[in-house]
N, C-alpha and C positions, 0 to 999 in steps of 0.2 A: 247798161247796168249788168252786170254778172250776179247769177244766181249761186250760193253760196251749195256747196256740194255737203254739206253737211243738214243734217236733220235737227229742226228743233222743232218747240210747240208755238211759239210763234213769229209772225212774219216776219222776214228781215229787213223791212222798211225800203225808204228812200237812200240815196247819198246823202251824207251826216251834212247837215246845217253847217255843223261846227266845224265842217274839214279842216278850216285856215288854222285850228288847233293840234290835229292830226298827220302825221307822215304818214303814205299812203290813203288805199281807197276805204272807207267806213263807210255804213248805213245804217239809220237809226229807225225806227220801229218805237214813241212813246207811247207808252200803255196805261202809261196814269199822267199826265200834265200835271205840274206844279200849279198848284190852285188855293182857295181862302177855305176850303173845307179841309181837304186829307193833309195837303203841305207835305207831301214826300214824294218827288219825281220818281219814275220809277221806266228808265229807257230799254232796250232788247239792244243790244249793238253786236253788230257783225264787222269783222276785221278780217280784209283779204289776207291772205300770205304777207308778213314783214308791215305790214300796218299797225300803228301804234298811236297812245297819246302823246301831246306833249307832255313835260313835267306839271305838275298844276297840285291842288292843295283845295278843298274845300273845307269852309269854315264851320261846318257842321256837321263832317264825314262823308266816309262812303259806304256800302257795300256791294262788295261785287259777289255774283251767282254763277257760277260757269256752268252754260250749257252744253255745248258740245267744241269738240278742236283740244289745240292746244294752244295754250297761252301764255305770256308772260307779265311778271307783277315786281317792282323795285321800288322802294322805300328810298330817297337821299342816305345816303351812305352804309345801305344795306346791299347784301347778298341777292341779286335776281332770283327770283322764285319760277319754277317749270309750275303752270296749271293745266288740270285736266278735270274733263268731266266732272260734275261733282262738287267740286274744290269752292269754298267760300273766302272769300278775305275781307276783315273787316278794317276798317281804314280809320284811323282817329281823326278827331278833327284838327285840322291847319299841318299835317302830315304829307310832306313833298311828296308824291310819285309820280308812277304812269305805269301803264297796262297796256297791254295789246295785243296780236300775235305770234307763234312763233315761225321764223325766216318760212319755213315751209307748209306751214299749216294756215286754214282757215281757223276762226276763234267766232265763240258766239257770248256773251254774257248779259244779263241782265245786271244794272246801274241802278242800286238805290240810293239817293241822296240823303242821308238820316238829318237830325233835327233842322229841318227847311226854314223851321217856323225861328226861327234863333236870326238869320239873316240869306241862307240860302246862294250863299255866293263861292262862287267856284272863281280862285286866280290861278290864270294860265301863264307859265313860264316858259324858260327856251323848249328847243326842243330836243327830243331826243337822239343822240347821235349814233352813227355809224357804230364807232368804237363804244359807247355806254351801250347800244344794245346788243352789240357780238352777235 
């Protein structure tokens, strides 16, 4: 496992459970578990260099929290967005994209999954290509 060169507040976890969703290497770090009380996941995810999600679409949104790196964020039939430190995106719900980093950067973000308690399903689509992520 490779220790991410970049600084954040917290750990950068394990290799992501969900790899078989993701191109390249991720680790995931949950900080809140999807539970019968709070019902809002809420993961820390670290993206090697060119690590990405697939496309996917949660039925209750997202929000992402960029901790440190640089990152990338695309919408189905939107303009790729450059993230950096700071940067929030809020994601509607049943909204195609994927996220991840950029070619040369490490990316760190924290994943909050908004109204969980509605159905909390996340579907995962192709993946993302060579050419869609330039």
């Amino acid at each position: 496992m490779k220790k991410a060169p970049i600084d954040t507040i917290f750990n950068q976890g394990e290799p992501n459970p969900y790899g078989k969703f993701f191109t390249g290497q991720t680790y995931l770090n949950m900080l809140s578990p999807k539970d019968d009380v709070f019902n809002a996941p809420i993961g820390n995810v670290t993206f090697e260099p060119g690590a990405r999600t697939h496309w996917h679409k949660h039925d209750g949104g997202q929000i992402l929290l960029v901790l440190n790196g640089e990152g990338r964020y695309q919408e189905k039939g939107k303009e790729i967005q450059i993230l950096h430190k700071g940067d929030i995106v809020r994601i509607a719900p049943g909204v195609t994209h994927w996220h991840g980093a950029a070619p040369e950067s490490w990316f760190v973000h924290i994943s909050l999954e908004t109204n969980a308690h509605q159905n909390g399903q996340t579907e995962w689509l192709d993946a993302v290509t060579d050419e869609q992520y330039k």
